[in-house]
py3Dmol code that shows the C-alpha trace and the ligand (Angstrom):
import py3Dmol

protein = """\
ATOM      1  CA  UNK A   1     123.049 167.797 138.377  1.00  0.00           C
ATOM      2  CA  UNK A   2     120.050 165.891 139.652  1.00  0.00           C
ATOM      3  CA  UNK A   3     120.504 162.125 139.686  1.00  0.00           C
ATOM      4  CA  UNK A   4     117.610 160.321 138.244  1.00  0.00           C
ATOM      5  CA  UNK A   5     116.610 158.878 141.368  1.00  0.00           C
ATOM      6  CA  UNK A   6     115.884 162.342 142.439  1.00  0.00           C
ATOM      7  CA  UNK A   7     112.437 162.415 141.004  1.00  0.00           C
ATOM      8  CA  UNK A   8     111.366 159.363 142.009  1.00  0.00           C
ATOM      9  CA  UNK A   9     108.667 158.501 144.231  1.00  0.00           C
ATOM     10  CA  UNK A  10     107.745 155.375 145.996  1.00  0.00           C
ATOM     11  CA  UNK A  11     104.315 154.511 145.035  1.00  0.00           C
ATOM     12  CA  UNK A  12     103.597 153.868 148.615  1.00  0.00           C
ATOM     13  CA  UNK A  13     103.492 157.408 149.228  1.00  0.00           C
ATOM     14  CA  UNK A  14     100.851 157.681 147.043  1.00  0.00           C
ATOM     15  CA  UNK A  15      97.547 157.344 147.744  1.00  0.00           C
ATOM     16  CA  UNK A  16      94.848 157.383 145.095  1.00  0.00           C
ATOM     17  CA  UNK A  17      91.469 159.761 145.711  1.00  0.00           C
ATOM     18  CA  UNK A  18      88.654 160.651 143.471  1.00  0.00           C
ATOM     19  CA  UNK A  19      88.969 161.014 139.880  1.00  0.00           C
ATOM     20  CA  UNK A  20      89.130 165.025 138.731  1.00  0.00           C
ATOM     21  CA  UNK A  21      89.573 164.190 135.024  1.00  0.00           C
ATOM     22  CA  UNK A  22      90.781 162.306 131.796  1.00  0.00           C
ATOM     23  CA  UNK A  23      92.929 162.940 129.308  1.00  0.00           C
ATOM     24  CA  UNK A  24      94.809 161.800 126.842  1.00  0.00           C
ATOM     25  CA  UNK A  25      97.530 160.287 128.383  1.00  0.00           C
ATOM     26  CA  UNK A  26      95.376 159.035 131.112  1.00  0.00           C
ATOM     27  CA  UNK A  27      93.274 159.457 134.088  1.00  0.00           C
ATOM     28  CA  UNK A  28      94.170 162.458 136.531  1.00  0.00           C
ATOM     29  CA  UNK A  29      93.314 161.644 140.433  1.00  0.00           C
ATOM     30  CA  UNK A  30      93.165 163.670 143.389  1.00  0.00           C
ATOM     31  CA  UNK A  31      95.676 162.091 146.068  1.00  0.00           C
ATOM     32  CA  UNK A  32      97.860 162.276 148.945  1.00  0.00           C
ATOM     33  CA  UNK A  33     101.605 162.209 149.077  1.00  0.00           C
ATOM     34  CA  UNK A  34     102.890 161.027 152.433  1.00  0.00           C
ATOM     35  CA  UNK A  35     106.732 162.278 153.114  1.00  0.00           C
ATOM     36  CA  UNK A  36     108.178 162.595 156.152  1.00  0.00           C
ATOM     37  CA  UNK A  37     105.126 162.381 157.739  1.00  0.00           C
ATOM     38  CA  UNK A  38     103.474 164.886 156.352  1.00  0.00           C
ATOM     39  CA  UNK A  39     100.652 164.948 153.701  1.00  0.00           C
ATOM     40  CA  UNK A  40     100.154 166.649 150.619  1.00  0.00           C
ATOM     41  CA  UNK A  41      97.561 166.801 148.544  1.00  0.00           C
ATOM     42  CA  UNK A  42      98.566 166.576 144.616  1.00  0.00           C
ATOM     43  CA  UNK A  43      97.355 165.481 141.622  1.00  0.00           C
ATOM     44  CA  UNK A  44      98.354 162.292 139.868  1.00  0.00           C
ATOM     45  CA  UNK A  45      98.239 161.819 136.646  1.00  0.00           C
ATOM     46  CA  UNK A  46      98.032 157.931 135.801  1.00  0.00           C
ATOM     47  CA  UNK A  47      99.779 157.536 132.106  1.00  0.00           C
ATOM     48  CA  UNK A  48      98.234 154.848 130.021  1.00  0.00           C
ATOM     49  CA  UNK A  49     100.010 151.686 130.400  1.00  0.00           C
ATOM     50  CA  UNK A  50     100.359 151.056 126.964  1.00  0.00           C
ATOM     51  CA  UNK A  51     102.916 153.408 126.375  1.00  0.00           C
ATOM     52  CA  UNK A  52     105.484 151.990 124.327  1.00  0.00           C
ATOM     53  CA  UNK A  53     108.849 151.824 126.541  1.00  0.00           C
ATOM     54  CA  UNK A  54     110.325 154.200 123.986  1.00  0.00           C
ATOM     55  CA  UNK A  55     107.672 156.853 125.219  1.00  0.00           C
ATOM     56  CA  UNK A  56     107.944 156.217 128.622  1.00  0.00           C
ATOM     57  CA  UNK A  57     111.467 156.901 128.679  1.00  0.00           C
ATOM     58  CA  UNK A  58     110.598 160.233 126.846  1.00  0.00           C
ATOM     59  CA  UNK A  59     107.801 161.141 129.668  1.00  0.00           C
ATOM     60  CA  UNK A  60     110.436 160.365 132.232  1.00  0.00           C
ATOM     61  CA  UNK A  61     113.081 162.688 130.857  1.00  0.00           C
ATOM     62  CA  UNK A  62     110.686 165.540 130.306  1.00  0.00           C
ATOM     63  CA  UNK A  63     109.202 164.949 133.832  1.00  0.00           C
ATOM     64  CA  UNK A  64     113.101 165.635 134.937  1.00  0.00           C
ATOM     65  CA  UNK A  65     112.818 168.879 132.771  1.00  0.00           C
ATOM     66  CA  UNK A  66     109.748 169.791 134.059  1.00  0.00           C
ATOM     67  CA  UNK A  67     111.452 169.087 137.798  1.00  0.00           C
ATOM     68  CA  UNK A  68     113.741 171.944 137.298  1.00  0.00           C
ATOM     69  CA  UNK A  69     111.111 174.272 136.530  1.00  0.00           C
ATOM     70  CA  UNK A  70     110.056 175.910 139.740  1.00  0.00           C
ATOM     71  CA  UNK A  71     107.630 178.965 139.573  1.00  0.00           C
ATOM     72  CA  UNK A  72     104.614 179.769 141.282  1.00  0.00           C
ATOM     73  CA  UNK A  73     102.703 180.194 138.137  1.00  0.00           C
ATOM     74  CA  UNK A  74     103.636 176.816 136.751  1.00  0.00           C
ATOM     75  CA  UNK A  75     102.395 173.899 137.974  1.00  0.00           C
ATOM     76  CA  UNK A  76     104.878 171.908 140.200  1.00  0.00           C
ATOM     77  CA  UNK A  77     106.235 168.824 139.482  1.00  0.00           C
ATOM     78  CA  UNK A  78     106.615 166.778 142.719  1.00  0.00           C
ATOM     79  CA  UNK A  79     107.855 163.457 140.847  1.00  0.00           C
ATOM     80  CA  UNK A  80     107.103 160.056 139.489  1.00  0.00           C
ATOM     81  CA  UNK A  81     106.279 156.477 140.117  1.00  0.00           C
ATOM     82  CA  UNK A  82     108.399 154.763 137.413  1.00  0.00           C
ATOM     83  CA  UNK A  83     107.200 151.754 136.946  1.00  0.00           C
ATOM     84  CA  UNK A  84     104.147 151.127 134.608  1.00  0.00           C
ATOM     85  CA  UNK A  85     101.571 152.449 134.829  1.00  0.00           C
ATOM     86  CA  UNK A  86     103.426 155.752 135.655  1.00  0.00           C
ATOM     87  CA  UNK A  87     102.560 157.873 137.982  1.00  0.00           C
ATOM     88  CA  UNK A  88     103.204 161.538 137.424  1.00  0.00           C
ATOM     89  CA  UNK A  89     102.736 163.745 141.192  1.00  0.00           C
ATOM     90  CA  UNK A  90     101.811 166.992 140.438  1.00  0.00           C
ATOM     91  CA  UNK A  91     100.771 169.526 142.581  1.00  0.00           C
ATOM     92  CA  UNK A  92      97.693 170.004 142.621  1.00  0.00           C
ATOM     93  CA  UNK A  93      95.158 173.001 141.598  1.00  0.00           C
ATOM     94  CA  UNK A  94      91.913 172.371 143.707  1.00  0.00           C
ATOM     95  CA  UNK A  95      89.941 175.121 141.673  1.00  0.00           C
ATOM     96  CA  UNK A  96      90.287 172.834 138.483  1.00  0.00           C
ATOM     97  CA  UNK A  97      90.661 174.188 134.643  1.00  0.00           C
ATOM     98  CA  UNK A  98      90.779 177.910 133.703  1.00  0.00           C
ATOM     99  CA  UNK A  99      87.926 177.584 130.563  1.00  0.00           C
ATOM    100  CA  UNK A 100      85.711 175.982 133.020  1.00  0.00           C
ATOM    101  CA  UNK A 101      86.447 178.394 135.767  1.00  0.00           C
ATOM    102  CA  UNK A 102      86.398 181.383 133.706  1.00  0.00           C
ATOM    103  CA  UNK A 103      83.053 180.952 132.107  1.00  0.00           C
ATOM    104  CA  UNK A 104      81.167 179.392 135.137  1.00  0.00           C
ATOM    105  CA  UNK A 105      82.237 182.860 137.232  1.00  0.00           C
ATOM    106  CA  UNK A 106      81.731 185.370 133.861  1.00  0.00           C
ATOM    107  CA  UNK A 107      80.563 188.920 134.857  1.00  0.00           C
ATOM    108  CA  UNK A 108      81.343 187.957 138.445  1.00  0.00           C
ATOM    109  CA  UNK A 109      85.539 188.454 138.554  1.00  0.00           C
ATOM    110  CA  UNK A 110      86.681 191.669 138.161  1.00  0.00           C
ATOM    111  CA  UNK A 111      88.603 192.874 135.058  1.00  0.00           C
ATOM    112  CA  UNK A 112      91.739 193.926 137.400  1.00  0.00           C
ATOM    113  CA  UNK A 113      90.979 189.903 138.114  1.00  0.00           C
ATOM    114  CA  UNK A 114      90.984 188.585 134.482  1.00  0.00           C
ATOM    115  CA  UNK A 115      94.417 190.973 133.830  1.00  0.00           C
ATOM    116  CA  UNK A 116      96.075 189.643 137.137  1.00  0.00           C
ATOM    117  CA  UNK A 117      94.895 185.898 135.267  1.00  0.00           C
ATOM    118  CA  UNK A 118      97.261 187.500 132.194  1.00  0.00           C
ATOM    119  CA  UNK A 119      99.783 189.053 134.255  1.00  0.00           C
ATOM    120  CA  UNK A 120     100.725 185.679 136.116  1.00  0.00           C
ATOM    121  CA  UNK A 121     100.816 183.544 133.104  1.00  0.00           C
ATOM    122  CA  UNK A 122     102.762 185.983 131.414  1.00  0.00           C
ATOM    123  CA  UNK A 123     105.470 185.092 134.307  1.00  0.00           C
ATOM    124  CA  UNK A 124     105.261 181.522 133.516  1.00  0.00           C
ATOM    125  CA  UNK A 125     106.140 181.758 129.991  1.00  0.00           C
ATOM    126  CA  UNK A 126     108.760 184.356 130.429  1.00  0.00           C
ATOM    127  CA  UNK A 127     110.275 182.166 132.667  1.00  0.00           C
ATOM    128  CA  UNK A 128     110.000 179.701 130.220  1.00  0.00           C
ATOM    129  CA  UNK A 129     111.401 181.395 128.016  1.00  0.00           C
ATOM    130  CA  UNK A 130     113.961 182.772 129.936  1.00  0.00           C
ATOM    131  CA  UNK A 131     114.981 179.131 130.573  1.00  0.00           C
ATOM    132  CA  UNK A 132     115.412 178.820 126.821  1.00  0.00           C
ATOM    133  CA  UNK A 133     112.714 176.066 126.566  1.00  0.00           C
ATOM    134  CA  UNK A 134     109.517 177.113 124.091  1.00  0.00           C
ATOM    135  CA  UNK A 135     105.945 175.333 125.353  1.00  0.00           C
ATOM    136  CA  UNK A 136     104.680 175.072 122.191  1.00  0.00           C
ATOM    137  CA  UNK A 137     100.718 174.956 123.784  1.00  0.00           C
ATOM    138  CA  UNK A 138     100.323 177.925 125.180  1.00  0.00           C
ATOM    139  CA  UNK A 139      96.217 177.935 125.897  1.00  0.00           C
ATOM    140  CA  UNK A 140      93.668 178.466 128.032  1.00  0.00           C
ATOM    141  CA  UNK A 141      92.800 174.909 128.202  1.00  0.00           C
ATOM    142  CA  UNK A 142      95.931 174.389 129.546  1.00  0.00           C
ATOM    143  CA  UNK A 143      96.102 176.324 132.385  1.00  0.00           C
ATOM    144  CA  UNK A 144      94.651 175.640 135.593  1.00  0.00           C
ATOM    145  CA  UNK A 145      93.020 177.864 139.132  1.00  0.00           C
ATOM    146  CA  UNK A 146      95.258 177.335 142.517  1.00  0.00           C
ATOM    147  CA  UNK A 147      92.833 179.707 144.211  1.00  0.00           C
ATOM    148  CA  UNK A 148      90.946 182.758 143.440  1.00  0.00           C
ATOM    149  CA  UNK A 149      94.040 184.664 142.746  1.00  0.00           C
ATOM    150  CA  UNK A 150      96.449 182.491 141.356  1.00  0.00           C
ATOM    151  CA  UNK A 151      96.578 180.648 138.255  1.00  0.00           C
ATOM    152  CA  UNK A 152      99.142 178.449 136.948  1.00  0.00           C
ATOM    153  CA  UNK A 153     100.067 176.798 133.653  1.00  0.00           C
ATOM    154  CA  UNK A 154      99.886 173.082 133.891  1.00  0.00           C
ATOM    155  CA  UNK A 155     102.096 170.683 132.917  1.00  0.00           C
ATOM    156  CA  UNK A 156     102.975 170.307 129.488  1.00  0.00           C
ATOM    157  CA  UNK A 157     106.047 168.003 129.116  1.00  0.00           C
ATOM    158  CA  UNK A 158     103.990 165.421 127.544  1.00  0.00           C
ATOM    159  CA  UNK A 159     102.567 167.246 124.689  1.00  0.00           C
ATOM    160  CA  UNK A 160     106.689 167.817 124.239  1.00  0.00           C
ATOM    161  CA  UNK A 161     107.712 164.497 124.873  1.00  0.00           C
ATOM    162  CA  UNK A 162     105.346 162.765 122.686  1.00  0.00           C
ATOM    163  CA  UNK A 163     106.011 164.509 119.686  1.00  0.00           C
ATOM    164  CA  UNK A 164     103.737 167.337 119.856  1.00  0.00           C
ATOM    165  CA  UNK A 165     101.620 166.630 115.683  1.00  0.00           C
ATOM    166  CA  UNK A 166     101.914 163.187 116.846  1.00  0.00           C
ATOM    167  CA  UNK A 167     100.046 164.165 119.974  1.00  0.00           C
ATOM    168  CA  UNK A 168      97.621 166.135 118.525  1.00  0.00           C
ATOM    169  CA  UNK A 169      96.862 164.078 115.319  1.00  0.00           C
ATOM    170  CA  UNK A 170      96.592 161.262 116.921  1.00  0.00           C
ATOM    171  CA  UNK A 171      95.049 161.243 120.063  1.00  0.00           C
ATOM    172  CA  UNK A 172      92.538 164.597 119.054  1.00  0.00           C
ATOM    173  CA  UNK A 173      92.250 164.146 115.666  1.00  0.00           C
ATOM    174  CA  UNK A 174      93.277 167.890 114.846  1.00  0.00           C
ATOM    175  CA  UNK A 175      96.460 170.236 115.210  1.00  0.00           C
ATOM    176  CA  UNK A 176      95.159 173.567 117.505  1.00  0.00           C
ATOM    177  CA  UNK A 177      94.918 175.582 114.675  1.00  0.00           C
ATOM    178  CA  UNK A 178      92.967 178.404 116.066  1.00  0.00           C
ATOM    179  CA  UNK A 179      95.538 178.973 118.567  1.00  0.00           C
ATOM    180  CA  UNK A 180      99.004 178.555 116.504  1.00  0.00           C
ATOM    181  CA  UNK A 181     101.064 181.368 114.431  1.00  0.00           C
ATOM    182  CA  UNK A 182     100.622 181.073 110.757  1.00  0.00           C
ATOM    183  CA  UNK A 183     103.970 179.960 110.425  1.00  0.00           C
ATOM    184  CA  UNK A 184     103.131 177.041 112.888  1.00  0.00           C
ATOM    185  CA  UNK A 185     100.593 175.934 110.812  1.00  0.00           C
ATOM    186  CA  UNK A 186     102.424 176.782 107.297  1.00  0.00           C
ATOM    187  CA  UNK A 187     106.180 175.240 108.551  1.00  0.00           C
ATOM    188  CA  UNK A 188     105.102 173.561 111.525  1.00  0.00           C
ATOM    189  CA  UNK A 189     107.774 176.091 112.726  1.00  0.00           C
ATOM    190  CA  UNK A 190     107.400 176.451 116.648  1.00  0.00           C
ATOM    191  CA  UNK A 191     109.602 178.780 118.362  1.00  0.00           C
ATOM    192  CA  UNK A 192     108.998 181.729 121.263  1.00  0.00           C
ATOM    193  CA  UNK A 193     107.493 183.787 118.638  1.00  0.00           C
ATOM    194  CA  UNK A 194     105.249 181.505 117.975  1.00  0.00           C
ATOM    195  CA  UNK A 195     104.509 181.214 122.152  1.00  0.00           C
ATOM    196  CA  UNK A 196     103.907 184.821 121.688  1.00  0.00           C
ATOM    197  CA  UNK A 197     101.164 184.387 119.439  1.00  0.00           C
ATOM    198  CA  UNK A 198      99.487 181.918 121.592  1.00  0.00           C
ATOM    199  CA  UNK A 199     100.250 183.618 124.639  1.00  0.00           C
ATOM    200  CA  UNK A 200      98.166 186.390 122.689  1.00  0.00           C
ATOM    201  CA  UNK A 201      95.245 183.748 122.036  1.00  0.00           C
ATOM    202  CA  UNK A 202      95.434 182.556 125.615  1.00  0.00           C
ATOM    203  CA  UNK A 203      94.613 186.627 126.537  1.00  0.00           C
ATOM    204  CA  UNK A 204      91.807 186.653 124.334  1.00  0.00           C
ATOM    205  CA  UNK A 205      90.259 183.742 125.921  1.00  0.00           C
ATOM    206  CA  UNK A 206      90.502 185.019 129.364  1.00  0.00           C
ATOM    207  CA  UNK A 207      88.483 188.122 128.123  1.00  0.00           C
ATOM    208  CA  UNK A 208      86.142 185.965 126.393  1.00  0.00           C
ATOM    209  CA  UNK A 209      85.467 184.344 129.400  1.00  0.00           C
ATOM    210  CA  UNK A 210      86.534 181.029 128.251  1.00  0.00           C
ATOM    211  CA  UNK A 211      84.762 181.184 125.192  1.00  0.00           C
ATOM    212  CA  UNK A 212      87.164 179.539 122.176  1.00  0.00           C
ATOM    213  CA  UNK A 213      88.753 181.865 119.516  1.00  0.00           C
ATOM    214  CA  UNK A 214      87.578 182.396 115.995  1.00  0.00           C
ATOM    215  CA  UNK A 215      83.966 180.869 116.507  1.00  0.00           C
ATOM    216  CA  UNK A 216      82.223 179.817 113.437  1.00  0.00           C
ATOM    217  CA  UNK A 217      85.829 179.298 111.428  1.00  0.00           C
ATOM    218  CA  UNK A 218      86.781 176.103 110.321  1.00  0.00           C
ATOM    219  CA  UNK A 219      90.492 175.426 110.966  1.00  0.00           C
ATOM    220  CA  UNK A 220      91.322 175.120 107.312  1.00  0.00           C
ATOM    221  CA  UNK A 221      89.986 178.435 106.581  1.00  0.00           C
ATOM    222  CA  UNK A 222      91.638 180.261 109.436  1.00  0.00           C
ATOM    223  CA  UNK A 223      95.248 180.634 107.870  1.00  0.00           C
ATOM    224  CA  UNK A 224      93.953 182.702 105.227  1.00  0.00           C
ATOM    225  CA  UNK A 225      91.724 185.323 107.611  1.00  0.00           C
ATOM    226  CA  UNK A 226      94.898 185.751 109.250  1.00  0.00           C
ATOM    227  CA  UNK A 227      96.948 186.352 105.997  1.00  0.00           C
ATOM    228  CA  UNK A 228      94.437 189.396 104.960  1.00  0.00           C
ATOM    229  CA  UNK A 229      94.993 190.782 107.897  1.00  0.00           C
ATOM    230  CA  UNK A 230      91.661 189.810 109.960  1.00  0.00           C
ATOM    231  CA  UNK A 231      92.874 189.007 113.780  1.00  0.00           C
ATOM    232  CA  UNK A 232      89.930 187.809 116.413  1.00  0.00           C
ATOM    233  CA  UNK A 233      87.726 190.406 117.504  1.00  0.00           C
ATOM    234  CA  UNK A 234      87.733 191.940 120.550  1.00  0.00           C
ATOM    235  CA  UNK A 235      85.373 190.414 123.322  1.00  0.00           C
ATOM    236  CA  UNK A 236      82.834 193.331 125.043  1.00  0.00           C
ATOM    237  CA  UNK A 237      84.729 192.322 128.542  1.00  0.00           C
ATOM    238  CA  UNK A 238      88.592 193.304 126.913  1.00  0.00           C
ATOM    239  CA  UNK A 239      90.068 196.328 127.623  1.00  0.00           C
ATOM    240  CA  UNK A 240      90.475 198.145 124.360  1.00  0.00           C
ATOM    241  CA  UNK A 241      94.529 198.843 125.179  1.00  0.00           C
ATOM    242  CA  UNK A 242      94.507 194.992 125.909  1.00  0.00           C
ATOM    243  CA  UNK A 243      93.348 194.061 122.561  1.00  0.00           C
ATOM    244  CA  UNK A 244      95.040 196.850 120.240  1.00  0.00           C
ATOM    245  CA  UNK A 245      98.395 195.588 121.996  1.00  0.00           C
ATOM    246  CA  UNK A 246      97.284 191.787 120.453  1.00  0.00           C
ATOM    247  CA  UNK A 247      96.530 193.302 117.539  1.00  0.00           C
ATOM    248  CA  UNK A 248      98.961 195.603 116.873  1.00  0.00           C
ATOM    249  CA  UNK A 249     101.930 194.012 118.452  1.00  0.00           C
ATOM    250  CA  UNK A 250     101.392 190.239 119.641  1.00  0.00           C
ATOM    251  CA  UNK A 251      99.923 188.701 116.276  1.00  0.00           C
ATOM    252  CA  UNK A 252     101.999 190.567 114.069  1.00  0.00           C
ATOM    253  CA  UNK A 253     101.770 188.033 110.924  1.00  0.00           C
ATOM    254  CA  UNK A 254     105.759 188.128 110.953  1.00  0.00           C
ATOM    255  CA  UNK A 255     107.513 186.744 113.765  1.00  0.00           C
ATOM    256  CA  UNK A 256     110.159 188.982 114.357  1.00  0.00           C
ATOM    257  CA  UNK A 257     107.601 191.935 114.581  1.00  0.00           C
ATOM    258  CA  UNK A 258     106.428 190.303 117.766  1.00  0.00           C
ATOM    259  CA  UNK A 259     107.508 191.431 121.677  1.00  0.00           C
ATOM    260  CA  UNK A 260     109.367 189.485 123.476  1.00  0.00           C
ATOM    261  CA  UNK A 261     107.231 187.579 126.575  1.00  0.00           C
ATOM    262  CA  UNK A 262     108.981 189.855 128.988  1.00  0.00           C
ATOM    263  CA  UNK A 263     107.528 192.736 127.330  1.00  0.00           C
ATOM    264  CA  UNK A 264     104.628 191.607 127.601  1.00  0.00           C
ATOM    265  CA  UNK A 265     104.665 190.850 131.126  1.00  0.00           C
ATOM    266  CA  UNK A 266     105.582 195.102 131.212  1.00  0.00           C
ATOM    267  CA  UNK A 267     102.536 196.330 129.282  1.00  0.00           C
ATOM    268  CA  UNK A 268     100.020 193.688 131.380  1.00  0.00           C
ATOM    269  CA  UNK A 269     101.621 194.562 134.182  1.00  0.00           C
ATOM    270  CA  UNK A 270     100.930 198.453 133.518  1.00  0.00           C
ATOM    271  CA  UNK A 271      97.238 197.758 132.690  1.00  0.00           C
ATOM    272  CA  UNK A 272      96.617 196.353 135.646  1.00  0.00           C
ATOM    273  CA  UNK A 273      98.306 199.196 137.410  1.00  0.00           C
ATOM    274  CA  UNK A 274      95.862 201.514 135.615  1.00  0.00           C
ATOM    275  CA  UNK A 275      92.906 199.564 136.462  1.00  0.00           C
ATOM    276  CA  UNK A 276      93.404 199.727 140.462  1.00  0.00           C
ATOM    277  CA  UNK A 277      93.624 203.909 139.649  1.00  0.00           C
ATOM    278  CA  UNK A 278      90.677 203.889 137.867  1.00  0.00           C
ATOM    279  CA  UNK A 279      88.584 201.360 140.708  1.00  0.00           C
ATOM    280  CA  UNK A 280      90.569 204.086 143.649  1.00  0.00           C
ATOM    281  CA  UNK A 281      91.824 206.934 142.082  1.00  0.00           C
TER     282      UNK A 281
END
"""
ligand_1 = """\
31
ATP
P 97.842 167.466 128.335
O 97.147 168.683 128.893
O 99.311 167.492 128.572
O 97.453 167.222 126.922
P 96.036 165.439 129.239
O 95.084 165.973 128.234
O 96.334 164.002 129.235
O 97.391 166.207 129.183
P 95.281 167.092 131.366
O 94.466 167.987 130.505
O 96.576 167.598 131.847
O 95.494 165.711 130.647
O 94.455 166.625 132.607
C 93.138 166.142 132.520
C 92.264 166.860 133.530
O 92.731 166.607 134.857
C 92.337 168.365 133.367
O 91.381 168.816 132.491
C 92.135 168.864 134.776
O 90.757 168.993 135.050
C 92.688 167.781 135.638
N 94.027 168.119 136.141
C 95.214 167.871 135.535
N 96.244 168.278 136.280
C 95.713 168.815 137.392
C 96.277 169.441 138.566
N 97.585 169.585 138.732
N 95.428 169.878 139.507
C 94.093 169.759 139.352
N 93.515 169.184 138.283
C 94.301 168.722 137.308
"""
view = py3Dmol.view(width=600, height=400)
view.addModel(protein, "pdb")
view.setStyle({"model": 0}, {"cartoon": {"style": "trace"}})
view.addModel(ligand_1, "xyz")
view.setStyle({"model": 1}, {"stick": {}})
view.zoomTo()
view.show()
């Protein structure tokens, strides 16, 4: 069992860079982690400091959760700076967000690129899964480029910690409607199902280039598309076995029609094995 000491990081062995971004829990900085001599360059997310000390001890916990998760398609945890402000050390993804990544190099990757993008975050929520812990925000704004061939999902404990409507409502003023199961947004009911579904969405924005699903919908209206049977279209850039498998299979309206994440992983895995016979047959 780790120890909580085990996470912790002496903010000495932190040094702050340039800002790459804000959010909602706070400013995210380049930096350098010093151990042993050696440097590292991460990510640091600076929380807020006035996070209740209810909260805090919430982020701290999930940061230990997050700890244990080690895969090379999720974004690493290295630890935390305790104290307020907190410091959370992440490792760092120098090519930045997906979305913006995604749409700033559309027509330039490859498809075989876009389903390795799939294939590799398919992984990370298997292994989720597998770990019997559902994410809950599954999307491509939450995923983030390592290097041209590697993309990782990026740290979501917050979102988890903070209860995740509280989160949403309060801090973005709206639930992510366009990317949750209909029974997420009829029961609030969250489970891997439902990470199916998103994991689905998440597909459909890689296609898409970035581009946001179910353009020109307001949220309250998108429950009711879904419930007649209307699903988002398919992008010119998806394969067409890509999106009849989302259609016909990964947004099934009920949730126990849905695959499971590791057969999903299968079916990406065998388009992408078709692509490289079709680019050298
Ligand atoms: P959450 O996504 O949990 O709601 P948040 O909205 O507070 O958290 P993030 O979206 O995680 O903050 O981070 C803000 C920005 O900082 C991101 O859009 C991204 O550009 C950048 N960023 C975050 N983590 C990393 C990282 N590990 N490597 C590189 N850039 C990162």
């Amino acid at each position: 069992v780790n120890g909580e000491d085990d996470i912790r990081i002496r903010r000495e062995a932190v040094t702050l860079k340039e800002l790459i971004g804000g959010g909602q829990f706070g400013n995210v900085y380049k930096g350098i982690f010093t151990q042993s001599d050696v440097n590292v360059a991460v990510a640091v997310k600076v929380c807020k400091a006035e996070n209740e000390p209810a909260d805090m001890q919430l982020i701290l916990q999930e940061a230990h959760v997050m700890k244990n998760f080690k895969h090379e398609h999720i974004v690493a945890m290295i630890g935390v700076c305790a104290e307020n402000p907190i410091w959370l050390v992440l490792e760092l993804a120098p090519l930045g967000e997906l979305r913006q990544y995604l749409s700033g190099n559309k027509g330039v990757l490859s498809a075989s690129t876009q389903v390795l993008f799939a294939c590799q975050l398919s992984t990370a929520v298997e292994y989720l899964h597998s770990n019997n812990y559902v994410h809950r925000d599954i999307a491509a704004r939450n995923a983030l480029v390592s290097s041209p061939q590697c993309v990782k999902l990026s740290d979501f404990g917050l979102s988890r910690a903070l209860d995740y409507d509280a989160v949403y409502t309060a801090s973005r003023g709206k639930l992510p409607i366009k990317w949750l199961a209909p029974e997420s947004i009829l029961y609030r009911a969250f489970s891997m199902s439902s990470d199916v579904w998103m994991f689905g969405i998440l597909v459909w924005e890689i296609f898409a280039w970035g581009v946001k699903p179910w353009s020109g919908v307001s949220n309250v209206d998108v429950v009711g598309r879904i419930e007649t049977g209307e699903r988002p279209v398919r992008t010119p850039d998806c394969p067409e076995s890509v999106h009849d498998f989302l259609v016909h299979h990964v947004w099934a309206f009920e949730a126990h029609k849905r695959p499971v994440m590791s057969e999903i992983v299968r079916v990406l895995q065998e388009v992408a094995d078709q692509l490289k016979r079709w680019v050298r047959p």
